[in-house]
C-alpha positions in Angstrom: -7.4 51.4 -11.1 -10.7 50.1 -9.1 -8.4 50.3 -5.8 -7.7 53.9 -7.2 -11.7 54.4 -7.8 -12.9 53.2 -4.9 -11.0 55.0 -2.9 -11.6 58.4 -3.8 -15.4 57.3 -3.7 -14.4 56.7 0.1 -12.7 60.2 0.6 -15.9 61.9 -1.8 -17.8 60.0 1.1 -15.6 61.3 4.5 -14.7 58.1 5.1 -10.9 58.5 4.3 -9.1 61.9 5.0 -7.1 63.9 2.1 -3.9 62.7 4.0 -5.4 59.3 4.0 -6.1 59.4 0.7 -2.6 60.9 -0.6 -0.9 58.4 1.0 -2.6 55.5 0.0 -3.2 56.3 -3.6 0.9 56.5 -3.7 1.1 53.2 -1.9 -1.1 52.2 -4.2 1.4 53.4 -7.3 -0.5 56.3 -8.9 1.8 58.9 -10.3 1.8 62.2 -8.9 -0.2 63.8 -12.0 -3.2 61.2 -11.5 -3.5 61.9 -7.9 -3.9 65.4 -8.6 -6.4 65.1 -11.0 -8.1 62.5 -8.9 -7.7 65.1 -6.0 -9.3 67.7 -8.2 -12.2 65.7 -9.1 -13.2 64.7 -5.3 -12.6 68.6 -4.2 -14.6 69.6 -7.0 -17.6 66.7 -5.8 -17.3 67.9 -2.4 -18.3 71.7 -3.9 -20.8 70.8 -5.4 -24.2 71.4 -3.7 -27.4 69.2 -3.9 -29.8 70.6 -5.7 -33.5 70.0 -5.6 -36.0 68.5 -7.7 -36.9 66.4 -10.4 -37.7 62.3 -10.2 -35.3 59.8 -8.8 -35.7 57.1 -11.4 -34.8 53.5 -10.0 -34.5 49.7 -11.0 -34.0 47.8 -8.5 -33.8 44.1 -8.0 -35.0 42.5 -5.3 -38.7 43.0 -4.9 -41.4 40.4 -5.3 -45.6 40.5 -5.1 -45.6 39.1 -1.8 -43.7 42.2 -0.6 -45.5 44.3 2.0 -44.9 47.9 3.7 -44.9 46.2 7.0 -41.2 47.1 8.1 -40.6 43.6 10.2 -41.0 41.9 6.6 -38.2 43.7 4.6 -35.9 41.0 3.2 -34.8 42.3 0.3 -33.3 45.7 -1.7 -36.8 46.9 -2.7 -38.6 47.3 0.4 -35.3 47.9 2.1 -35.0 51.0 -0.5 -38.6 51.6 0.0 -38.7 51.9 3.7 -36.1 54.6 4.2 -37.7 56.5 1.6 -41.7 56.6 4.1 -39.7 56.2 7.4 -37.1 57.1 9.7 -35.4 54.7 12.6 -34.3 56.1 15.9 -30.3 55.2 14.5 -28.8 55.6 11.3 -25.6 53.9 10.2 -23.8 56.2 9.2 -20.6 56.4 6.1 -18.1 55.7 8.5 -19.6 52.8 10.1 -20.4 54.5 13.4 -24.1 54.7 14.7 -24.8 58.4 14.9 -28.6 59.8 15.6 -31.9 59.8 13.5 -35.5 60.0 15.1 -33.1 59.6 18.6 -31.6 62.9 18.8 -29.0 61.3 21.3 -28.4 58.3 23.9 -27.1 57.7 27.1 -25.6 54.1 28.3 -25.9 53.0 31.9 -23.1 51.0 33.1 -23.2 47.2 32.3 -25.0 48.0 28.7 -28.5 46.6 29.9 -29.7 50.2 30.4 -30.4 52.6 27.5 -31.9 56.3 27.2 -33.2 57.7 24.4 -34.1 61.0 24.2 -36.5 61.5 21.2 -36.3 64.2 19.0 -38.5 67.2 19.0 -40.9 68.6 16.7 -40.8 66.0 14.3 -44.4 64.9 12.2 -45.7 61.9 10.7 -47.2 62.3 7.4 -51.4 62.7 8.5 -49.7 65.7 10.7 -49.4 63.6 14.0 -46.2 64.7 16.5 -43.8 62.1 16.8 -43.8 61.1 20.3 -42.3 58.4 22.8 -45.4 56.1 22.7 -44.8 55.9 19.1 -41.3 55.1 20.0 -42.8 52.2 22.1 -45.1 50.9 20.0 -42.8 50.7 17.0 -40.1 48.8 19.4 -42.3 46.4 20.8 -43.3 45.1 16.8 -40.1 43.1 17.2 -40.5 41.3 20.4 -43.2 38.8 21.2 -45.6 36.3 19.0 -43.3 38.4 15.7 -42.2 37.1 12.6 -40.3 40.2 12.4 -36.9 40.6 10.9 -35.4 42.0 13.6 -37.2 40.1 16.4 -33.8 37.7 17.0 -31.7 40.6 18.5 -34.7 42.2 20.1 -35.2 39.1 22.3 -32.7 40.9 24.6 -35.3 43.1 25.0 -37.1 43.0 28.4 -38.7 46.5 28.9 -39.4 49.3 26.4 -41.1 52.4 28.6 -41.3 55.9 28.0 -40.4 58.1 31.0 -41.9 61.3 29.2 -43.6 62.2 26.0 -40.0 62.6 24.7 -37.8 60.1 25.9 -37.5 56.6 26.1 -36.0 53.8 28.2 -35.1 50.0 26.9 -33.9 47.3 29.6 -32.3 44.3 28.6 -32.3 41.5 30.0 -28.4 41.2 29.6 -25.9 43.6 28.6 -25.5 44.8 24.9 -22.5 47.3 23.7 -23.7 47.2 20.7 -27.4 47.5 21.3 -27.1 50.7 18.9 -26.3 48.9 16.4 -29.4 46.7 16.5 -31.5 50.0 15.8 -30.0 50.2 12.5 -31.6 47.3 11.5 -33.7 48.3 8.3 -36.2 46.7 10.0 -36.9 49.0 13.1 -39.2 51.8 11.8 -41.1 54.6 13.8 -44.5 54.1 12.9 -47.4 56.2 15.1 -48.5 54.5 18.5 -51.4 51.6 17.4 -50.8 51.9 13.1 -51.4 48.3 11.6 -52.9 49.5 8.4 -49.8 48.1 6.0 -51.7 49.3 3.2 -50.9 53.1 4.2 -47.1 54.2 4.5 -47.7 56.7 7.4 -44.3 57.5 8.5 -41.9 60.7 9.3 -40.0 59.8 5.6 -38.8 62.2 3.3 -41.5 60.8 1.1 -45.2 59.7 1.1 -46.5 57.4 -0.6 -48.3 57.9 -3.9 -48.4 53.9 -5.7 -47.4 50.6 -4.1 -47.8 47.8 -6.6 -45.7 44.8 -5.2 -43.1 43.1 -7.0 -44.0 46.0 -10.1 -43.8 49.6 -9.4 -43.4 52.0 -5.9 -43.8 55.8 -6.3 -43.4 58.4 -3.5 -43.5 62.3 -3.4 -41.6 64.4 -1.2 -43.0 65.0 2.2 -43.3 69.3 2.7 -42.9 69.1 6.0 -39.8 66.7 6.1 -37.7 67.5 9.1 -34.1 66.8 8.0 -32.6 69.8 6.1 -30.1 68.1 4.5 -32.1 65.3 2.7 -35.0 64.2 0.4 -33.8 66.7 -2.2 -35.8 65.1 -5.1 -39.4 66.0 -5.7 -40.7 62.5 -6.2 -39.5 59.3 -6.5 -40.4 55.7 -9.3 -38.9 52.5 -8.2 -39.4 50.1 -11.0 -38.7 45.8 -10.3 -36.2 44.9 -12.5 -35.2 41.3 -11.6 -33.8 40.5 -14.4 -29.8 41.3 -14.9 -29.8 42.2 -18.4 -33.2 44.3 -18.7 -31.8 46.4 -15.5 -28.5 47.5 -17.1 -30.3 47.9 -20.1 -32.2 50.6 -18.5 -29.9 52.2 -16.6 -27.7 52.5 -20.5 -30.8 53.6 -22.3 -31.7 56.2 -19.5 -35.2 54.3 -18.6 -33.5 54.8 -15.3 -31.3 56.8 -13.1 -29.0 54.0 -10.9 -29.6 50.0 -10.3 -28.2 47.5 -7.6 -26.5 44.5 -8.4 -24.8 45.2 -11.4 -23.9 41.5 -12.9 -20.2 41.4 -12.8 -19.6 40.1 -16.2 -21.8 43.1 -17.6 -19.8 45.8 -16.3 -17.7 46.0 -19.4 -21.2 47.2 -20.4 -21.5 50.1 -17.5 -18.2 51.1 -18.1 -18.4 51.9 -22.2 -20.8 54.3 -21.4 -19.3 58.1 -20.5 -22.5 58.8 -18.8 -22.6 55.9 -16.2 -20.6 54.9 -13.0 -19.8 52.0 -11.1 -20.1 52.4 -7.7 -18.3 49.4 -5.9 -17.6 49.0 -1.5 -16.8 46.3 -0.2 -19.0 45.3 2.9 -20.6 42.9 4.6 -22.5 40.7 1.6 -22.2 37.2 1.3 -23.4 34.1 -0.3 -25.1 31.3 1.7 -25.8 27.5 1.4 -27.5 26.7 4.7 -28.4 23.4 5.6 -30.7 22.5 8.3 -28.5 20.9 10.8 -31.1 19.0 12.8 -32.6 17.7 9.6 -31.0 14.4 7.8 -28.6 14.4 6.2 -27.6 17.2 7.3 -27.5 16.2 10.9 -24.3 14.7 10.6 -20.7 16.9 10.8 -19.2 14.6 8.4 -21.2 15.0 5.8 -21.3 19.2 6.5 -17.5 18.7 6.2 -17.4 16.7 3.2 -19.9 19.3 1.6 -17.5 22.6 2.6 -14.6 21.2 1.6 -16.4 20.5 -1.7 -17.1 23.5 -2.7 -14.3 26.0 -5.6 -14.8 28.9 -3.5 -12.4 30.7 -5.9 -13.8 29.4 -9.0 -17.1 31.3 -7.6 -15.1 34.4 -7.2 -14.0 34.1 -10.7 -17.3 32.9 -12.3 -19.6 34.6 -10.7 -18.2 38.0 -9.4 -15.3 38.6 -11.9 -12.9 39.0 -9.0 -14.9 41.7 -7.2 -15.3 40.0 -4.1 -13.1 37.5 -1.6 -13.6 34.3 -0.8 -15.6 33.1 2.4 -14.6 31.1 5.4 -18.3 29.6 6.6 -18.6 32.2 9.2 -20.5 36.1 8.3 -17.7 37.7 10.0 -15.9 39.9 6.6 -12.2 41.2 6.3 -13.7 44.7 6.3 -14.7 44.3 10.3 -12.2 44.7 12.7 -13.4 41.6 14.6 -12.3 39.4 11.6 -10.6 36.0 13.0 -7.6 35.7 10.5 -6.6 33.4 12.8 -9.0 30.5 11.4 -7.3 28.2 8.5 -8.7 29.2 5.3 -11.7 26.2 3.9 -10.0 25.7 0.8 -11.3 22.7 -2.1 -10.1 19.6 -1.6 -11.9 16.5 -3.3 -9.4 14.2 -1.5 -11.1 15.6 1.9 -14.7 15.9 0.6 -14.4 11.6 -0.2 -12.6 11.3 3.2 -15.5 13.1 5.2 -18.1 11.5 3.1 -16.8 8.1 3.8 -16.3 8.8 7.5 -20.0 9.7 7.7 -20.9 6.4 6.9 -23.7 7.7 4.7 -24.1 5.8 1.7 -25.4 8.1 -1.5 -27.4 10.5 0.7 -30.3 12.4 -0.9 -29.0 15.6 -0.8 -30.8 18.7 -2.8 -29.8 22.1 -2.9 -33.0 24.5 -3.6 -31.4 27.8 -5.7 -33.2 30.7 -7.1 -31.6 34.0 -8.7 -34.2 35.3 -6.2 -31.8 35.6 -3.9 -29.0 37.1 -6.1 -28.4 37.5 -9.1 -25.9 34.2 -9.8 -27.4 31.9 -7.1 -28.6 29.1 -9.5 -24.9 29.2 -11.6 -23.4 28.8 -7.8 -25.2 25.5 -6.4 -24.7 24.3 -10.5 -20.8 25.1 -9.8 -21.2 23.1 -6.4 -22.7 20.4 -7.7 -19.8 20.2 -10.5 -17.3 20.1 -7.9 -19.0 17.8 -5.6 -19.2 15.6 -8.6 -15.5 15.7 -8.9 -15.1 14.2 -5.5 -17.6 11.6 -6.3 -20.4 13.2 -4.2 -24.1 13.3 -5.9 -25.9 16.4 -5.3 -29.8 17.3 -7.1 -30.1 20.8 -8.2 -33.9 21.9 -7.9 -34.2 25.5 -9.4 -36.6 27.4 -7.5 -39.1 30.0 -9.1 -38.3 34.0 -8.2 -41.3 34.9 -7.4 -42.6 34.0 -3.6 -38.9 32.6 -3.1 -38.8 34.1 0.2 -41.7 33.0 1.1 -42.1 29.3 0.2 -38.6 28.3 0.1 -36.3 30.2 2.2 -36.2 29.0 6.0 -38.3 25.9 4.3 -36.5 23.5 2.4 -33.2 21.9 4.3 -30.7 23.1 2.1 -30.9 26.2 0.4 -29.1 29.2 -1.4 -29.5 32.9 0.0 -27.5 36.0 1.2 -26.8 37.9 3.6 -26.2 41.7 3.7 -24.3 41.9 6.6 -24.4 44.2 9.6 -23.4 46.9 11.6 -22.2 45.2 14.4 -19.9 41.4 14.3 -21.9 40.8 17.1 -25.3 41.9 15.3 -24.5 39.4 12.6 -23.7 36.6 14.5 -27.0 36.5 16.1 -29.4 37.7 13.7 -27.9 35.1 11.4 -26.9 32.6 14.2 -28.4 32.9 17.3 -30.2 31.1 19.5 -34.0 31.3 18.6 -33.5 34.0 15.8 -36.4 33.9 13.2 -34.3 33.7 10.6 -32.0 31.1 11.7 -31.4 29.6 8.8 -29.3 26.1 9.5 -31.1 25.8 13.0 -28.0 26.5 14.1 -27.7 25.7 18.2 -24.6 25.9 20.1 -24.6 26.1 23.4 -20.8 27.3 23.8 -21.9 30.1 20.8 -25.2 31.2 22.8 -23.1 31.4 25.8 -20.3 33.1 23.8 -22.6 35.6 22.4 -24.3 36.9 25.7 -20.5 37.6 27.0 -19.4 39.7 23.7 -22.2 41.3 24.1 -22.4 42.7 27.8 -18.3 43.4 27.6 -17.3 46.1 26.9 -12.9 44.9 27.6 -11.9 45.1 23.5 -9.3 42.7 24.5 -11.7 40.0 26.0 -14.7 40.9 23.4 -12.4 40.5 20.4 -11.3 37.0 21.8 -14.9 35.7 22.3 -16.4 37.1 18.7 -13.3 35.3 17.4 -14.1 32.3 19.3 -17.9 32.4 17.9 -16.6 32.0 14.5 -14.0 29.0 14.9 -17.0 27.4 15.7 -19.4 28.2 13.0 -16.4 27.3 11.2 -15.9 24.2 12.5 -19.3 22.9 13.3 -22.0 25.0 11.3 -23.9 23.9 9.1 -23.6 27.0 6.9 -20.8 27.0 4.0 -20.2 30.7 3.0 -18.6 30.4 0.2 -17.9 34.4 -0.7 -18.4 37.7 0.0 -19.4 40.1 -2.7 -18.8 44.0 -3.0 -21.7 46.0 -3.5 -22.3 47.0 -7.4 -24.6 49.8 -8.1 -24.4 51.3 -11.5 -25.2 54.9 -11.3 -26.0 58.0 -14.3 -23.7 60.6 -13.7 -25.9 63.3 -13.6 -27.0 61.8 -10.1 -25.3 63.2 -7.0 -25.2 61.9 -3.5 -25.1 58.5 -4.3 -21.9 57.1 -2.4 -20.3 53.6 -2.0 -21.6 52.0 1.8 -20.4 48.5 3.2 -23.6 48.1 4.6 -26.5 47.5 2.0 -26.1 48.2 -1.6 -28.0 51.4 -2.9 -25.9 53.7 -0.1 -27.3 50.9 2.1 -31.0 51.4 2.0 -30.9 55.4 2.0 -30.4 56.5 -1.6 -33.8 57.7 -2.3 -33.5 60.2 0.8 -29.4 60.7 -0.2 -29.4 61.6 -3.8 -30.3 64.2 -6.5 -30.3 65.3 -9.8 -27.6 67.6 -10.8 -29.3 68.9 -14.0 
């Protein structure tokens, strides 16, 4: 039944015809009378008509008091949320997957992918009444290259010239070619701002929404902008994101109707969600997966034998199971998931072996290495019962691992891309070739196991420029044997998004991308009544 359910979320979304969805829900063993009522219920969705007004009521976790407004900071649901809500980017990913225009109202590629034109769209306004123009275009761009700790600054290092050729259009130059380069502007990270705007404490942005409160890591509140140039969107009159780190308070809320919709709804609490005829659970599967990197030109972690001793020492199916409930799959050390059609399934699957955990550890000729895994539910909700679960099964195999429990707040800050060995996520991206080097490549900020391949860098820069599907598909494959074989990152599974929604909240629809219609669902959804 939640293959049944989450498929007509994705033909309530566009994303899978009627035909599609006929078919499948037969394959799929539904009896004729269920797919008609099924069928009835996303026909009577798709009549229904947003309506406007009222307060979007959120609690969300993922949000800390070191967050800022400063887009090239986002690393988490909150500001990601938050961001989409005060600003627009020039590309939107859309339901299906596809880039499709936002602040760009359209693109043109020159041949070789190094060349891009954007035309900007007309007659759009910032929120203190400023015209949107190609400077601001610029400006915004150019936040992500250079002396950056930006987010996005990895894939942006492509990036040789950003110029505009007239107040409304705009031309980027890479230094090499990028098919994808579209992608890259989906990033949640690359927000217009207005030409010279460094004032983080102000939201000033074409949004649906300006900003009324910003209390970090506590409370975010936003009112619709008047003069909001998309038609179709911001249908709410305001907006309350409440933190809500904690698993149990969340749902709490979102039962007792403190709230409207969460994120990350624990798995083993969606018996919970689901006793309630009021509440939904809105599930995709996507890009999302757990991470243990370890800094591969730090000790111990230096050496392959150990890496190898340490991946195959790790139950990824007893995480599935513990942790997620079954709604997930099981990871394969690369960020590549079996939703993309880049996937290797070539690659032999990393499976637990003890046997092969003491054989690698022996071969490393490492005697009791220190090795300590730094976890905090900061990162998801579940992180510290992982690396506990991993240092079970590493026990198993005779391997010593400390656990040191990390504090939520200022996680991101003082621990993540600090210590050598550490639990986080990933939320995926657009583009295979996207993830790879945000996550991966060479010189990325946010590198996490240092990782430095020459073969991969040389790897990427080809997929990138080609645009042959035959000979891409063979290098992004390619890329991911070797993270599998010689990273220093185990991935030990990919989750699906879990939002729990109210019912009497429309627009809010399942997205492989981000959780929380990835990133957009203040500007996506509304009140029914």
């Amino acid at each position: 039944m939640d293959q049944l359910e989450y498929l007509k979320q994705q033909h309530i979304a566009g994303r899978v015809s009627r035909r599609e969805f006929l078919g499948r829900a037969a394959a799929l063993g539904a009896s004729a009378a269920l797919i008609g009522h099924m069928v009835a219920g996303v026909e009577a969705h798709a009549a229904e008509m947003a309506k406007k007004g009222g307060t979007l009521k959120l609690g969300l976790a993922g949000g800390s008091t070191t967050d800022s407004l400063d887009p090239g900071s986002y690393n988490d649901s909150v500001m990601i949320d938050t961001g989409h809500a005060f600003w627009n980017g020039l590309v939107e990913w859309d339901q299906s997957g596809k880039p499709v225009p936002e602040l760009a109202e359209s693109w043109e590629v020159k041949p070789g992918a190094a060349e891009w034109i954007f035309n900007i769209r007309k007659g759009v306004t910032f929120s203190n009444g400023k015209t949107l123009t190609a400077d601001d275009v610029v400006y915004s761009l150019n936040m992500h290259r250079g002396a950056t700790k930006s987010g996005a600054a990895g894939p942006f290092k492509a990036v040789s010239d950003v110029k505009a050729l007239s107040p409304n259009q705009v031309q980027v130059t890479l230094a090499s070619g990028d098919a994808d380069f579209a992608y890259v502007l989906t990033d949640y990270h690359v927000l217009i701002v207005p030409d010279g705007h460094k004032d983080w404490s102000k939201a000033i942005g074409t949004g649906g929404y300006v900003l009324d409160k910003f209390d970090p890591g506590v409370r975010i509140t936003g009112t619709r902008n008047p003069n909001y140039w998309k038609a179709d969107r911001a249908h709410v009159d305001s907006f309350d994101i409440t933190v809500i780190n904690d698993d149990s308070a969340r749902l709490n809320a979102l039962i007792t109707g403190q709230v409207d919709a969460t994120n990350r709804v624990p798995a083993k609490l969606i018996g919970l969600l689901k006793k309630n005829e009021h509440l939904e659970l809105i599930r995709a599967p996507g890009g999302w997966h757990t991470v243990i990197s370890m800094m591969q030109d730090r000790a111990p972690y230096d050496n392959k034998d150990l890496r190898l001793a340490l991946k195959y020492g790790i139950d990824r199916e007893q995480i599935i199971k513990a942790l997620f409930s079954g709604y997930g799959s099981v990871g394969n050390d690369h960020p590549i998931p079996k939703t993309d059609p880049y996937l290797n399934t070539s690659l032999p699957q990393i499976k637990y072996d003890a046997d092969k955990a003491k054989f690698y550890m022996k071969k490393s000729g490492l005697s009791n290495p220190p090795i300590t895994i730094q976890a905090s539910d900061a990162a998801f909700s579940g992180a510290v019962d992982m690396a506990s679960l991993f240092q079970q099964s590493l026990k198993k195999a005779g391997i010593a691992m400390e656990l040191k429990k990390e504090p939520a707040d200022g996680f991101w800050d003082n621990v993540w891309l600090k210590g050598p060995c550490v639990t986080s996520y990933w939320g995926g991206r657009a583009a295979a070739t996207q993830m790879l080097a945000v996550a991966y490549g060479p010189g990325a900020p946010w590198n996490e196991s240092h990782y430095a391949n020459p073969k991969f860098a040389e790897l990427l820069t080809a997929a990138r420029a080609e645009t042959d599907e035959a000979k891409r598909k063979t290098q992004i494959w390619d890329m991911q044997a070797l993270l599998h074989d010689d990273g220093a990152t185990i991935v030990p599974a990919f989750r699906d998004w879990l939002d729990g929604n109210n019912k009497k909240i429309g627009g809010h629809t399942p997205h492989g991308g981000f959780d929380m219609d990835n990133g957009y669902i203040v500007e996506k959804a509304w009140i029914k009544s």
